[in-house]
NUKOL-74362 format. One record per residue (C-alpha): residue number from 0; x negated, y, z. Coordinates in Angstrom, 3 decimals, always signed. Each point is the difference from the previous one (the first is absolute). Example, Ala and Ser with C-alpha at 12.3 -4.5 7.8 and 13.67 -1.06 7.14 Angstrom:
BEGIN
<0,<-12.300,-4.500,+7.800>>
<1,<-1.370,+3.440,-0.660>>
END
This chain:
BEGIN
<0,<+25.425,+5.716,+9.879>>
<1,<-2.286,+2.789,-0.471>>
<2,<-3.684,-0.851,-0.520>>
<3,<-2.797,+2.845,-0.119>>
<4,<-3.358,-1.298,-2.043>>
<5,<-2.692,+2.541,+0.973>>
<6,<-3.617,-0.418,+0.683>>
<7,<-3.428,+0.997,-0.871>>
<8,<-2.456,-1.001,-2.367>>
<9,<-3.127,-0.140,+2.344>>
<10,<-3.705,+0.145,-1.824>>
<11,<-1.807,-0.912,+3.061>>
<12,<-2.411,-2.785,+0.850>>
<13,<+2.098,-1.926,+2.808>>
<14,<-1.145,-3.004,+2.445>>
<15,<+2.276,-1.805,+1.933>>
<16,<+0.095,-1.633,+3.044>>
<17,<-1.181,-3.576,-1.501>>
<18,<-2.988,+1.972,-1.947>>
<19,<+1.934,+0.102,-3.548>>
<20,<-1.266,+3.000,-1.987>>
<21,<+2.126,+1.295,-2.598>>
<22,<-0.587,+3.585,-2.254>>
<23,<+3.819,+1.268,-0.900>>
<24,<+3.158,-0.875,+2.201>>
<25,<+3.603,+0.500,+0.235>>
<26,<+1.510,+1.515,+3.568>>
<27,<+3.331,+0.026,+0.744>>
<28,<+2.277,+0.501,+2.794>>
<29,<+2.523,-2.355,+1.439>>
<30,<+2.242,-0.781,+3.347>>
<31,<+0.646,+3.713,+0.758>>
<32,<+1.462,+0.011,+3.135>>
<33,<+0.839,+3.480,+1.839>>
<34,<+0.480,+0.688,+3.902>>
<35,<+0.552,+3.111,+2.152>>
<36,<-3.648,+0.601,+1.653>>
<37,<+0.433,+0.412,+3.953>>
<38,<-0.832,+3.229,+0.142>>
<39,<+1.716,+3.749,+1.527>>
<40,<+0.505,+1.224,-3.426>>
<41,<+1.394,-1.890,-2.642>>
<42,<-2.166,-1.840,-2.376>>
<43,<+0.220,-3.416,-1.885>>
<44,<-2.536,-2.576,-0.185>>
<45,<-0.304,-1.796,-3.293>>
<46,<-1.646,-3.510,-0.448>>
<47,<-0.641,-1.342,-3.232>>
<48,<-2.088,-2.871,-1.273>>
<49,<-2.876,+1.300,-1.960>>
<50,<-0.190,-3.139,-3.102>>
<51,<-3.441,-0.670,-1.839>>
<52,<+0.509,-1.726,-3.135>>
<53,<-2.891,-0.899,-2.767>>
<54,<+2.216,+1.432,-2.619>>
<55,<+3.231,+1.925,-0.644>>
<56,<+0.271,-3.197,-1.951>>
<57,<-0.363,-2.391,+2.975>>
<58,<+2.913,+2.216,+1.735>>
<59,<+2.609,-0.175,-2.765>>
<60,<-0.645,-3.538,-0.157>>
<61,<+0.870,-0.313,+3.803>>
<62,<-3.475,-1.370,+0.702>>
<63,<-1.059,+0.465,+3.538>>
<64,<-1.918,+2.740,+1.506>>
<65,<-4.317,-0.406,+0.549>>
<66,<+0.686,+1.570,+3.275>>
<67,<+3.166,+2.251,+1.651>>
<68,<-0.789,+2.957,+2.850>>
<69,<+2.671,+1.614,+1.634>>
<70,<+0.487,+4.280,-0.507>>
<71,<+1.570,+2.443,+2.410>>
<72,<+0.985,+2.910,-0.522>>
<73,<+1.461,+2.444,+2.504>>
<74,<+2.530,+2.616,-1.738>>
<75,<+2.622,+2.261,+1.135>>
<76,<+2.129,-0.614,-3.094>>
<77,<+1.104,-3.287,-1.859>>
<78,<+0.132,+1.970,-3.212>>
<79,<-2.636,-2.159,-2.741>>
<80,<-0.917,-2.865,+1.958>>
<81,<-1.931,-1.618,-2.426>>
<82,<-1.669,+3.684,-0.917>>
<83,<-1.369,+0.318,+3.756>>
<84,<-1.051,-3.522,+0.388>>
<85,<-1.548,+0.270,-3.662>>
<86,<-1.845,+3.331,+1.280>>
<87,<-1.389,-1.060,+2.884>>
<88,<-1.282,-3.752,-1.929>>
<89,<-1.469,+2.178,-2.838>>
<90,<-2.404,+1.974,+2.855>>
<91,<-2.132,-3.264,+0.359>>
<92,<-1.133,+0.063,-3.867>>
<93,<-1.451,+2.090,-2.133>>
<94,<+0.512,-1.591,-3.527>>
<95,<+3.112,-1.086,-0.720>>
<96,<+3.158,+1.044,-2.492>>
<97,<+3.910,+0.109,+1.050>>
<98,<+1.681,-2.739,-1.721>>
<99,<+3.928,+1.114,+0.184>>
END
C-alpha cells in the first residue's frame, strides 16, 4: 500500500460550522476520486475531501476531522494529483506552511 502524508500547516483564525474557533490547523486531503468531465475536449474532474484537523497531531493519531469540504479540480492531465488539488486548497489561505 502506498500512503502519501501531505498537508499544510495553516496559521489562520478558523470557525466552524458549530461556532468552534481555533488559531492554527492541520488540512489535509483524502478520498481522491478522479472522473472524465463531460465535456468536447478532454479534461478530468478531480474530487477530493478537503480534511480540517486541530493538529498534525490529531491526524497522525487518526482522530477525526472538525469539519471535511469536498475540492474539485478540473485538469487536463492526471500528472500530481495531490499537487493540483493541494494548489487549488492553498488559494483559500494566506498563512500557512507545506508540511511534506
Amino acid at each position: 500500500m502506498f500512503l502519501i502524508i501531505m498537508g499544510i500547516i495553516v496559521s489562520e483564525e478558523y470557525t466552524n460550522k458549530h461556532g468552534f474557533v481555533i488559531n492554527a490547523y492541520y488540512v489535509n486531503i483524502d478520498n481522491i476520486v478522479i472522473s472524465k468531465a463531460g465535456l468536447e475536449d478532454f479534461k478530468y474532474i478531480i474530487r477530493a475531501d478537503r480534511n480540517f484537523y486541530v493538529s498534525k497531531q490529531a491526524r497522525d493519531e487518526f482522530k477525526p476531522p472538525i469539519e471535511t469540504v469536498v475540492v474539485m479540480v478540473l485538469s487536463n492531465t492526471v500528472n500530481d494529483i495531490h499537487g493540483q488539488v493541494y494548489t487549488e486548497i492553498k488559494k483559500q489561505f494566506t498563512d500557512f506552511t507545506d508540511d511534506l
